[in-house]
C-alpha positions as CSV (number, residue, x, y, z in Angstrom):
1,X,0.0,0.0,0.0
2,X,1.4,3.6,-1.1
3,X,1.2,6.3,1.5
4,X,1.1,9.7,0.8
5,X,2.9,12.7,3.4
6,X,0.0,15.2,4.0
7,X,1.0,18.9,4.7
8,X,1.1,18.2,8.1
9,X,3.7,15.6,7.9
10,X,5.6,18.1,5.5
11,X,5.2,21.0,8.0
12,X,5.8,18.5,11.0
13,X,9.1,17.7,8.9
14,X,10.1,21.7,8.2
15,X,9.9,22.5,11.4
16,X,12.4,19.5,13.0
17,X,14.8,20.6,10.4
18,X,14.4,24.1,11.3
19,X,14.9,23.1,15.2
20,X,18.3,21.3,14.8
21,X,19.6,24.4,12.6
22,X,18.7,26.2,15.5
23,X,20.3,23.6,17.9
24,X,23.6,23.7,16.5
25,X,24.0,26.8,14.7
26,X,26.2,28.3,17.4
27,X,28.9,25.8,17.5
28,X,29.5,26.2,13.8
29,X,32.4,28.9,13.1
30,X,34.3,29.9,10.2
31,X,37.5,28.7,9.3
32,X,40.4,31.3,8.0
33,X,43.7,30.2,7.3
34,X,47.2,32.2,6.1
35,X,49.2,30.5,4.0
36,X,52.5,32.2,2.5
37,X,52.9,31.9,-0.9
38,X,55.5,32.3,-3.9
39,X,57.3,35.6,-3.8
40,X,56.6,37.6,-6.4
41,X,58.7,40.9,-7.1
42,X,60.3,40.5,-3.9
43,X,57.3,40.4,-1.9
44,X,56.2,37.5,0.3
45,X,52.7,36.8,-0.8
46,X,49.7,35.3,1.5
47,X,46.7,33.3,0.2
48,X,43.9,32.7,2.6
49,X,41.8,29.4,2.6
50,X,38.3,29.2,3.9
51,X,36.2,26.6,5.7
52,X,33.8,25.7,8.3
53,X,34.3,24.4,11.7
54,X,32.5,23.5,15.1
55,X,33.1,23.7,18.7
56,X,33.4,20.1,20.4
57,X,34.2,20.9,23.6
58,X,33.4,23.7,26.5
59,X,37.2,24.2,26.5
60,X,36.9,25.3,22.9
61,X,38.3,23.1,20.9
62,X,37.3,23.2,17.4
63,X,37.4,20.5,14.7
64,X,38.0,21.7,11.0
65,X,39.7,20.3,8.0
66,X,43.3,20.0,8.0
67,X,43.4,21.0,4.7
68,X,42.1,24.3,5.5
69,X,45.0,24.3,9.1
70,X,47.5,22.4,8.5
71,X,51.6,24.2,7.6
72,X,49.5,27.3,7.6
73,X,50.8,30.7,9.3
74,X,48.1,31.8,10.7
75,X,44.2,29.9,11.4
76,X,41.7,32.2,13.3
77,X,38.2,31.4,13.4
78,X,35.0,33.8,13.1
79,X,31.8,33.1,15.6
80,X,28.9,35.6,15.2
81,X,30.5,38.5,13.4
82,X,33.9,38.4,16.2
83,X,37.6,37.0,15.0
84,X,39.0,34.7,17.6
85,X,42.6,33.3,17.6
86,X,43.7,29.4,17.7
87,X,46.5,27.8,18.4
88,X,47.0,23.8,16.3
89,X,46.5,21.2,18.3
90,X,47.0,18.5,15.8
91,X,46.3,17.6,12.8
92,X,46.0,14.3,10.7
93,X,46.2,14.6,6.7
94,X,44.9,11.1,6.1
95,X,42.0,11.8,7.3
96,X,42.0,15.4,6.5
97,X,41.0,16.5,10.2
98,X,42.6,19.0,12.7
99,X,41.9,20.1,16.4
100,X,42.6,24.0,17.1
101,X,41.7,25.5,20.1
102,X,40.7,29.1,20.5
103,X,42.6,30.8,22.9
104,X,39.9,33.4,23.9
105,X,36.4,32.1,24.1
106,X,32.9,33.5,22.9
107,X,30.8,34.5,25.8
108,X,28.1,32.2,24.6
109,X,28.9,29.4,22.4
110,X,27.4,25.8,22.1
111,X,29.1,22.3,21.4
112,X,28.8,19.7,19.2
113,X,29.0,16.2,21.1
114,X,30.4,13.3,19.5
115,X,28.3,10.3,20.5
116,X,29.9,7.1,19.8
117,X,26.6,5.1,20.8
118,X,24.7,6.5,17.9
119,X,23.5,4.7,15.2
120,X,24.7,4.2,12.1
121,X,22.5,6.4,9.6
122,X,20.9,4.3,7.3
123,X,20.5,4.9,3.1
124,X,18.1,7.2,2.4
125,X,18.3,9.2,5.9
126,X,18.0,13.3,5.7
127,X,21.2,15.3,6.3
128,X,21.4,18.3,7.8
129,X,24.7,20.3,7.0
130,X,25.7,23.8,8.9
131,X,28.1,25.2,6.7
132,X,29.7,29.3,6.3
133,X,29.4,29.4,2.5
134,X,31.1,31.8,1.3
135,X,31.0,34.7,3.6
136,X,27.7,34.2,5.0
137,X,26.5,33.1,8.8
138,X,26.0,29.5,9.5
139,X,23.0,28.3,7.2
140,X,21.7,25.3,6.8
141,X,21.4,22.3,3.8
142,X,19.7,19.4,3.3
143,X,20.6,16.4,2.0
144,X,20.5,12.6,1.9
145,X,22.8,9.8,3.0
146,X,23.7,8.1,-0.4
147,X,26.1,5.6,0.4
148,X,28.6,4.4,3.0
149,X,32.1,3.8,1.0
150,X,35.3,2.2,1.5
151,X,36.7,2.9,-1.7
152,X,36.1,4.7,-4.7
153,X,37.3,2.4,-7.7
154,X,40.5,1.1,-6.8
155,X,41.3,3.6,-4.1
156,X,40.9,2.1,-1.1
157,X,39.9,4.2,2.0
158,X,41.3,4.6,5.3
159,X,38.2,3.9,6.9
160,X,34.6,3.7,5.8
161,X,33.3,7.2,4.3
162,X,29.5,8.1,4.3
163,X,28.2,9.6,0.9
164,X,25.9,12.7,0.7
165,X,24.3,14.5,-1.8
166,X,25.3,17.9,0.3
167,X,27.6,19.6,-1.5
168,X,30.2,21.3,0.7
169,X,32.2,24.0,-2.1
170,X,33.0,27.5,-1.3
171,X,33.9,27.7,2.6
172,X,31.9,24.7,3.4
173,X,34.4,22.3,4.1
174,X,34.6,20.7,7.8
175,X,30.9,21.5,8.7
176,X,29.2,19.1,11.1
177,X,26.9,16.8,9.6
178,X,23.3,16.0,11.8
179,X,20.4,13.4,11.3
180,X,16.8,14.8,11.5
181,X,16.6,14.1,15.2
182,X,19.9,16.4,16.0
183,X,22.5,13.9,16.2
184,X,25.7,13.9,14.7
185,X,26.7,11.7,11.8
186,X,30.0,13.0,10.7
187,X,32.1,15.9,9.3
188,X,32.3,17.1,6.1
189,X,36.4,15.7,5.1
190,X,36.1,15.3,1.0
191,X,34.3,16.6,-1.9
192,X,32.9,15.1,-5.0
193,X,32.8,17.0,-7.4
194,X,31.4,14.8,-10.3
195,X,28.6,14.1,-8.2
196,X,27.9,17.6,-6.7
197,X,28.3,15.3,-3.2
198,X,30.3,14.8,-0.4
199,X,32.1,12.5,2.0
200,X,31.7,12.4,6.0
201,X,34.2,10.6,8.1
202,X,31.8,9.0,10.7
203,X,31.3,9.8,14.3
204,X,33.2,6.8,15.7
205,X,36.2,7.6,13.2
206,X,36.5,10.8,14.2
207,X,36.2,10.7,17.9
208,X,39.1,8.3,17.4
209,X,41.3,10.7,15.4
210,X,39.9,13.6,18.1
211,X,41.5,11.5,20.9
212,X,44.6,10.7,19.2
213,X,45.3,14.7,18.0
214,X,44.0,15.5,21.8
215,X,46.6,13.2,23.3
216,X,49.5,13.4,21.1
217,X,48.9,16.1,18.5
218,X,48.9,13.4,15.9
219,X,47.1,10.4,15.4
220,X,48.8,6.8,16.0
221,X,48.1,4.7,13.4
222,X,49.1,1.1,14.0
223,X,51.2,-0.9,12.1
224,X,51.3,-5.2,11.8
225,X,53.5,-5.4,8.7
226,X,51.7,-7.2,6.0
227,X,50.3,-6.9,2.7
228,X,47.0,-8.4,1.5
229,X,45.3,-9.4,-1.6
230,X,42.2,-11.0,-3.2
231,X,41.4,-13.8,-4.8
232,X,38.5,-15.5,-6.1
233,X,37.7,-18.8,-4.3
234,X,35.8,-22.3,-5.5
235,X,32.3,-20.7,-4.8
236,X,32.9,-17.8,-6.4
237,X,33.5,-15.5,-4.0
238,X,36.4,-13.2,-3.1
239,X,38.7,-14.1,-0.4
240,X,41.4,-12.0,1.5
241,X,45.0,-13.8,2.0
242,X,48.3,-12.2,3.6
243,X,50.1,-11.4,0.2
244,X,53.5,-10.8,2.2
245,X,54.5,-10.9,5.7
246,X,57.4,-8.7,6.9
247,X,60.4,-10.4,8.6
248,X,60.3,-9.1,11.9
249,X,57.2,-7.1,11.9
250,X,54.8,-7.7,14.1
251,X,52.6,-10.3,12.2
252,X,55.8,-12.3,11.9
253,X,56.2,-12.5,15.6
254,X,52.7,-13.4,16.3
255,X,53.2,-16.6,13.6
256,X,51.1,-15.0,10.6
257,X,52.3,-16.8,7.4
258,X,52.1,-15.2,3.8
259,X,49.1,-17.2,2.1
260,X,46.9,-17.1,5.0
261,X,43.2,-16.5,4.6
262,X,42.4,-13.4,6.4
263,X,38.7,-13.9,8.6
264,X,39.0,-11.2,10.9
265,X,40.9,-8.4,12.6
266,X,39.8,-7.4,16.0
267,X,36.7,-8.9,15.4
268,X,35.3,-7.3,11.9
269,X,35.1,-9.7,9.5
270,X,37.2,-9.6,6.5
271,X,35.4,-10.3,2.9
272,X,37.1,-7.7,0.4
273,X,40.5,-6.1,1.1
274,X,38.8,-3.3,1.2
275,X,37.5,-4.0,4.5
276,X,40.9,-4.4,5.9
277,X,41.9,-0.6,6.2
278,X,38.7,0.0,8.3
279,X,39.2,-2.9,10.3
280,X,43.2,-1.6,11.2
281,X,42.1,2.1,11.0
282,X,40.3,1.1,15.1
283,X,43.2,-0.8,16.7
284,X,45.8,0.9,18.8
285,X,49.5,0.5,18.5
286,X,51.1,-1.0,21.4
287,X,47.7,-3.2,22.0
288,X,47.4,-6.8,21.5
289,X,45.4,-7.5,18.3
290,X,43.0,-10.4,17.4
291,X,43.5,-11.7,14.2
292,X,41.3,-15.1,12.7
293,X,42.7,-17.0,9.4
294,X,42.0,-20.1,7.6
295,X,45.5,-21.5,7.4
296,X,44.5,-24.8,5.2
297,X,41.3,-25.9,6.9
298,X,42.4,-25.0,9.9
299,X,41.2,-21.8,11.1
300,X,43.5,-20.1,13.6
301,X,43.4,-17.2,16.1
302,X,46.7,-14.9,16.5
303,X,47.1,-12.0,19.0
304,X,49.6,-9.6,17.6
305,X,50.9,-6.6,19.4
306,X,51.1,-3.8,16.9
307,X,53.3,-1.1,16.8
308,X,53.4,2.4,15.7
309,X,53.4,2.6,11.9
310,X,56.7,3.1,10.2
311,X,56.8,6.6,8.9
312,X,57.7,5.5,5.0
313,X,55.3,2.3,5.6
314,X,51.4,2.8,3.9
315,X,49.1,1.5,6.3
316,X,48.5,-1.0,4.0
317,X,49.3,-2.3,0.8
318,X,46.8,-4.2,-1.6
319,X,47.4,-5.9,-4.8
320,X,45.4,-8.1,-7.4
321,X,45.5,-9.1,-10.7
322,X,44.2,-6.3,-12.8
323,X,46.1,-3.1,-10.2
324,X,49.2,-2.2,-9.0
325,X,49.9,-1.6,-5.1
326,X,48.3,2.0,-4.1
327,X,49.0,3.1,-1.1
328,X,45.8,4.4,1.2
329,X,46.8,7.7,1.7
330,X,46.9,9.0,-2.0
331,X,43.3,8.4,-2.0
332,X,42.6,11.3,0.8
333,X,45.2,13.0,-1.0
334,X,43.1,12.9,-4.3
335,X,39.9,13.8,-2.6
336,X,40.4,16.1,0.0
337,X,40.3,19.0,-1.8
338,X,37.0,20.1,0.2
339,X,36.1,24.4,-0.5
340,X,37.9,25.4,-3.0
């Protein structure tokens, strides 16, 4: 049976939308950030970049896209018509998220809370985006969630993305990204431009890369030293096996073997490699691991203390018969260009 919205569900749904604008709006800020650039004539010149960010904490620390803060000279941010100064916390490229912290606070201000507990949004789900476009005050856009990623063709992500059809061009860039009841799905870390969409990195991925920049001004990936691949298995289906294991690395240690059928890391099931990154993206270096393979017909469970990753290592290699390895980070690299 076909039901039909009445105005008074449409009106019912204006007005929840025009609520959670109202909610938020005054943890959103603008993002301005000095950049020197090329001297010309003898003259050092200075191009500003422009984006959107939000308060997350009471202490005033503000999240916002680290392409818009990272290397730059100068980041200040802009809350109801008044410039306020930062200082960097952190920042992470990969993910294309920073942490600054404005050093003298707005006498009213609210805060954006990062609820790990909230559910996942599901396909089809209205987004609410506060953005600065432009030069304008916080405003609001709607949207929907279109898709929840791990790679786009053969880049492989970090960590799962979710897709919008919010665009987030001109100044937008690092805005806070809300469900119709308020909560908060993600932030704004990558546009696409061929779709006139966008990419969130989810609330649990971000409060991880928030702690990490919090704690150590950069976030900790963890590193277990081995490369995977696919292959396509007897039914028909795709299965993931430990392409190379590095002498020494952690893997090694644990008694990983190159041609084992990867199951699962730390718990999360492993059916494509492009579930692998995700699955690595949430373990901590210096914590014992849980990794399941097939070995055979045997299947095996291996606890394997990771490590900090290597600073030349990927997080990750992948390989298969049609692509060369790519390494995760040029795919954030590729689309992080969020407000132009």
């Amino acid at each position: 049976m076909l039901v039909c919205a009445g105005p008074a569900d449409a009106l019912a749904l204006q007005q929840r939308l025009v609520e959670v604008f109202e909610q938020n709006k005054d943890a959103v800020v603008r993002v301005k950030a000095a950049y020197r650039g090329p001297d010309e004539g003898g003259k050092a010149q200075v191009m500003l970049r422009v984006g959107t960010g939000f308060f997350i904490s009471n202490e005033g620390h503000v999240l916002v896209s680290a392409s818009r803060a990272a290397g730059a000279s100068r980041v200040w941010v802009e809350h109801q018509g008044k410039s306020y100064a930062t200082e960097a916390i952190g920042h992470d490229r990969v993910t294309n998220v920073s942490v600054l912290r404005v050093l003298e606070l707005p006498e009213e201000f609210a805060i954006i809370t990062l609820d790990t507990n909230a559910a996942q949004p599901r396909l089809g789900a209205i987004a609410i985006a506060i953005t600065c476009p432009l030069d304008f005050e916080p405003s609001p856009s709607m949207g929907l969630v279109t898709g929840m990623d791990k790679k786009l063709g053969n880049k492989v992500f970090p960590t799962e993305y979710i897709r919008t059809s919010i665009s987030v061009d001109a100044g937008q860039g690092g805005c806070p990204i809300l469900d119709v009841n308020g909560r908060f799905i993600g932030m704004s870390v990558a546009s696409i431009a061929e779709l006139d969409a966008s990419y969130c990195l989810p609330v649990t991925a971000l409060a991880r890369v928030r702690d990490d920049l919090l704690f150590s001004g950069h976030i900790i990936h963890s590193w277990m030293g081995f490369e995977v691949a696919e292959e396509l298995g007897s039914d028909a289906t795709n299965a993931v096996y430990l392409s190379a294991v590095i002498d020494g690395a952690p893997a090694h240690q644990a008694g990983l073997l190159q041609g084992d059928h990867l199951v699962s890391i730390a718990g999360q099931t492993i059916d494509k490699v492009s579930d692998v990154p995700g699955a690595v993206f949430f373990t901590r270096a210096n914590q014992f691991t849980t990794i399941e393979v097939l070995r055979g017909e045997e299947l095996m469970e291996f606890s394997v203390k990771t490590l900090p990753r290597p600073e030349a290592s990927p997080v990750i290699q992948h390989a298969s018969a049609s692509t060369t390895e790519q390494s995760i980070e040029s795919t954030v690299e590729r689309l992080s260009a969020v407000a132009p």
